[in-house]
N, C-alpha and C positions, 0 to 999 in steps of 0.2 A: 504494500500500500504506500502511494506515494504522492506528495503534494501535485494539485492539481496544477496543471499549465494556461488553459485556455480559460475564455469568456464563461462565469458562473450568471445564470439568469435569476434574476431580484422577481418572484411573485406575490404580492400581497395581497393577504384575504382579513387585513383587520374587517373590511367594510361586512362582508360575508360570515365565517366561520368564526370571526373573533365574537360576531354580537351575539352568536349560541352562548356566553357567558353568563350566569349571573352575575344580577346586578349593570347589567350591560345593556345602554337604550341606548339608537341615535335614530334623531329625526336624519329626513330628506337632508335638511339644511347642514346636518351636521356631517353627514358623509359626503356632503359636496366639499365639505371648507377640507376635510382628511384629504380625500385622494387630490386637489389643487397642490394639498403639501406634500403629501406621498409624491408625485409627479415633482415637482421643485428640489425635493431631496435626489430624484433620479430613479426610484422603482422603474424596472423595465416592465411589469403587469401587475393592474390593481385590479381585484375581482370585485367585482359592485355589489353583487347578491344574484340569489335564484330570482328573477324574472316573475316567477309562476306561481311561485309559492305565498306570495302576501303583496296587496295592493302599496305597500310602502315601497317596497323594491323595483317594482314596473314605474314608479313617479320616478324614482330617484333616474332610472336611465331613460328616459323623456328626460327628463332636467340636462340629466350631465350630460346629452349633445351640443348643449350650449358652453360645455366646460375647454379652456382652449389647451387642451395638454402638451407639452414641447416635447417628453422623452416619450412617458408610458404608454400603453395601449390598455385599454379599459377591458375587462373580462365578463362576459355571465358566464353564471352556474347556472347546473343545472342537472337531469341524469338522462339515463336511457331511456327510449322508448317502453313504455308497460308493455304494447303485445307487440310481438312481430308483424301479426296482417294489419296494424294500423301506424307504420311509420311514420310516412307523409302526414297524417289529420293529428300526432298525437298532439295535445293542448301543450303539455310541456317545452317540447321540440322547438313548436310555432311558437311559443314562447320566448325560447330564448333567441329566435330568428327575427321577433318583433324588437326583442332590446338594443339592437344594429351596432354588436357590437363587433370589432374587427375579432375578435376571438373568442369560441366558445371552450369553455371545460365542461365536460359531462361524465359523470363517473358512472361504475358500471361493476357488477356483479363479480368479484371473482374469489372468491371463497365458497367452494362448491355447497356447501351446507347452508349458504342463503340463496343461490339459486333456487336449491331443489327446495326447500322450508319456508321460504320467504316468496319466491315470483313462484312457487310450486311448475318449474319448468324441466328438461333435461339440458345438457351437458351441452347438444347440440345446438338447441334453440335461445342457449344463455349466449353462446358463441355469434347466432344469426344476430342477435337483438346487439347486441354490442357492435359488429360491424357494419351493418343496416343503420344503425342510428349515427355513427361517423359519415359513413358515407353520405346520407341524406344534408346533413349540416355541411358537409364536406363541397356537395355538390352546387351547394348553396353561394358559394364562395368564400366561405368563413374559415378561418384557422381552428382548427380543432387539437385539444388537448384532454387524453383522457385519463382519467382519474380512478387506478386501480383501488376500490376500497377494500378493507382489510384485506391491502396484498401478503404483508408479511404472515399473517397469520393463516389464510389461504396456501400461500406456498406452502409453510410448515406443513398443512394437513393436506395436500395436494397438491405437488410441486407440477404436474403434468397440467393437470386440470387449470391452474391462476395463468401458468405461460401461455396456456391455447387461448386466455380471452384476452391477453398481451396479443398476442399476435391476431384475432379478430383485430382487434383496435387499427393495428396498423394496415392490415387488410381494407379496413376503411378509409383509412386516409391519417391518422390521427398524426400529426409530427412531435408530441412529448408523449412519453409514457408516464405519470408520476404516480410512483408508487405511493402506497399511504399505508401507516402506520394507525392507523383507527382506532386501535385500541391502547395504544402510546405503553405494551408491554415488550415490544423487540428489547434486545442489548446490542449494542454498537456491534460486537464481532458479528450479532446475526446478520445486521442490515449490511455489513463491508462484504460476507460471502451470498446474500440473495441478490444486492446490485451488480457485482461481477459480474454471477450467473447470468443475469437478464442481458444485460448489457452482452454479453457472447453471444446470445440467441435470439436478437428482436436485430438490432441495427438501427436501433431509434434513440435518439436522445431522451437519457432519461430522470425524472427527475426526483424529489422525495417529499415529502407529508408528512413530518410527523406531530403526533401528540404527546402530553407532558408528563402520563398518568403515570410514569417510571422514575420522574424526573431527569429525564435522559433525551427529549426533543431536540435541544440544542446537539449534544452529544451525535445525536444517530443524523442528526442531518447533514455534519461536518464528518462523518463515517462514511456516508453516500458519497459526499463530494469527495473526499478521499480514495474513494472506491471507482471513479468516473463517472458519477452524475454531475449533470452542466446547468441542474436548475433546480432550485429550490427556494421553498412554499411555507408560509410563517403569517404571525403576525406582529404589530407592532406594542412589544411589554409583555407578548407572550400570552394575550387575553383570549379566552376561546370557552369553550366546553367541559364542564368537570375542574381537569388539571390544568386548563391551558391548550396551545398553541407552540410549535416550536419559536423561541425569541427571535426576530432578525434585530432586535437590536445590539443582541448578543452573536447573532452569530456572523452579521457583517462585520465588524471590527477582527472577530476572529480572524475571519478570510482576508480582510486587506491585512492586518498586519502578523500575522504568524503566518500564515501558506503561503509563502514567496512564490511567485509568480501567478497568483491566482487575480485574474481581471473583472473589476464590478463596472457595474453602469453609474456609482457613485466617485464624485468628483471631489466630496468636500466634505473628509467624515467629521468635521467640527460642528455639522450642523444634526450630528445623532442624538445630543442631546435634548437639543431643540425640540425637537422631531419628539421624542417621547415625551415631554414634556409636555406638549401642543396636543396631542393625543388624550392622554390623560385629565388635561382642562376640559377638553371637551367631554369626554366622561363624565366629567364631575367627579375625580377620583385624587386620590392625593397620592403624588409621586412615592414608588416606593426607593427610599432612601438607600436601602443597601444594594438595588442593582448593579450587577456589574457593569463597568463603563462608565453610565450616566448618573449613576446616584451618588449623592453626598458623599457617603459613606465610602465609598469604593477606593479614596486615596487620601483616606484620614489614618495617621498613624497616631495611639497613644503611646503606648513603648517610646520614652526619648531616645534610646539609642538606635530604633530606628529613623526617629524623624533625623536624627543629625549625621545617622550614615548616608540616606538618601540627600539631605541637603548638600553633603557634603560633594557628594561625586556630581550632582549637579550642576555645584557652581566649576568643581574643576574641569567639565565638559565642557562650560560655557568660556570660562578661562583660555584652554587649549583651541578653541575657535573653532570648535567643533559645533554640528547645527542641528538643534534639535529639529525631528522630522517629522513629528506628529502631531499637531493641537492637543490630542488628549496629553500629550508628558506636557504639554506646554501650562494645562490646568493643572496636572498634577504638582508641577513646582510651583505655582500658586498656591492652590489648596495648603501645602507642605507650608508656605512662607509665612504665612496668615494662621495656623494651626500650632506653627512651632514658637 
């Protein structure tokens, strides 16, 4: 396993999957003013919400055509068609075909135990429904991105079976695979040897999902990208469902500055703090202080002899005319100067 080289893809679903949180409400108004800043910080994909699922979600993408975005590209959710003989009419589908957005995600069945228990379908027609429903949005002219739900746990119990609707997907058209972690119990080695695997057997970029309920989201998503995934799916403070959401607040810092040569579509990580801050007002929540990176606490030393070792090599780097190269050391000698 070895640090990634190439373009990692930023998707953000605070608007989406983060507001499954309790405690978690945004008006229209409020998920316009997010993804304005989501888009400003540089997110390459901001997922708006399912379309279909509640009257707040179809206003909000009416609204945001008005929204002038310069990097991101605006996302619905959404899932697979219920039967196979009604593709084309299904309410969903047409749903997310009305949101006009340049890209859809639609997730789709692949843990054989909710096929057969859940759509009560077989093996094969879980396979049609997932490539039938790409293709259809495919043909539409939309970019399709599908959304393996509980792949990791799928594979585990059916490694044949999750790959055959991996490769349905792609059979439709689909250009990301993103695996999803749903049930947020993987452990990093599991997800570094299931993305290999895929990645040897599909030929699609692929990407990862995970949830927090291990406390290891961030973890397995910097597993995946270490493993050859080029894209990966989070929200902002880690807000979501149950446990959470994997952090991208956490785990872009990670990627710019620990995995050398790894390339984000962010230009200017001084403004992450910002960024979760600004999230968070709008919540109506109060910053959590120990965050890594962005909270208070994160480069507060009580121990004096550490504030004075760290002061210390500080000022001799700045002395030696050497140039600090990240805004975050740059708060952090703040923080220190003002503390000590």
């Amino acid at each position: 396993m070895t640090a990634p080289t190439g373009a990692i893809e930023l998707y953000d679903t605070t608007l989406r999957d983060g507001t499954q949180g309790e405690h978690i409400n945004l008006s229209v108004q409020d998920k316009l003013l997010i993804a304005q800043k989501l888009d400003e910080f540089g997110m390459d994909y901001i997922e708006g919400g399912w379309p279909s699922s509640n009257p707040k979600d179809e206003e909000f993408f009416i609204e945001a055509r008005k929204l002038k975005l310069k990097h991101a590209k605006l996302t619905s959710f959404g899932s697979t068609a219920r039967f196979v003989a009604s593709v084309e009419s299904d309410p969903n589908l047409l749903g997310l075909l009305h949101s006009e957005t340049p890209v859809i995600t639609i997730f789709g069945k692949t843990w054989k135990a909710h096929s057969m228990k859940s759509l009560g379908i077989s093996d094969e027609e879980n396979a049609e429904l997932i490539q039938r429903s790409v293709a259809f949005l495919k043909q539409e002219g939309r970019e399709v991105f599908f959304d393996a739900e509980h792949f990791f746990d799928g594979y585990k119990d059916d490694r044949n079976f999750a790959l055959t609707m991996l490769r349905a997907a792609v059979e439709g058209g689909a250009t990301r695979l993103v695996l999803c972690d749903t049930n947020g119990g993987s452990l990093p080695h599991e997800v570094t040897e299931i993305v290999t695997d895929v990645l040897a057997v599909t030929g699609v970029p692929v990407g990862i999902h995970s949830h927090n309920d291990g406390d290891l989201a961030v973890a397995n998503s910097l597993a995946a990208i270490m493993a050859g995934a080029t894209h990966v799916q989070g929200t902002i403070n880690g807000i979501g469902e149950r446990c959470g959401n994997a952090n991208l607040i956490s785990i872009i810092p990670n990627l710019m500055l620990k995995l050398q040569g790894t390339v984000t579509s962010i230009q200017h990580l001084n403004q992450l703090t910002s960024l979760s801050k600004f999230v968070y007002e709008i919540l109506n929540m109060p910053s959590n202080t120990r965050a890594p990176f962005v909270g208070k606490s994160a480069f507060a030393h009580k121990g004096g002899i550490h504030v004075s070792a760290v002061s210390r090599s500080v000022l001799l780097s700045i002395s030696s005319g050497r140039t600090l190269r990240y805004s975050v050391m740059r708060r952090w000698v703040a923080t220190l100067a003002v503390r000590a």
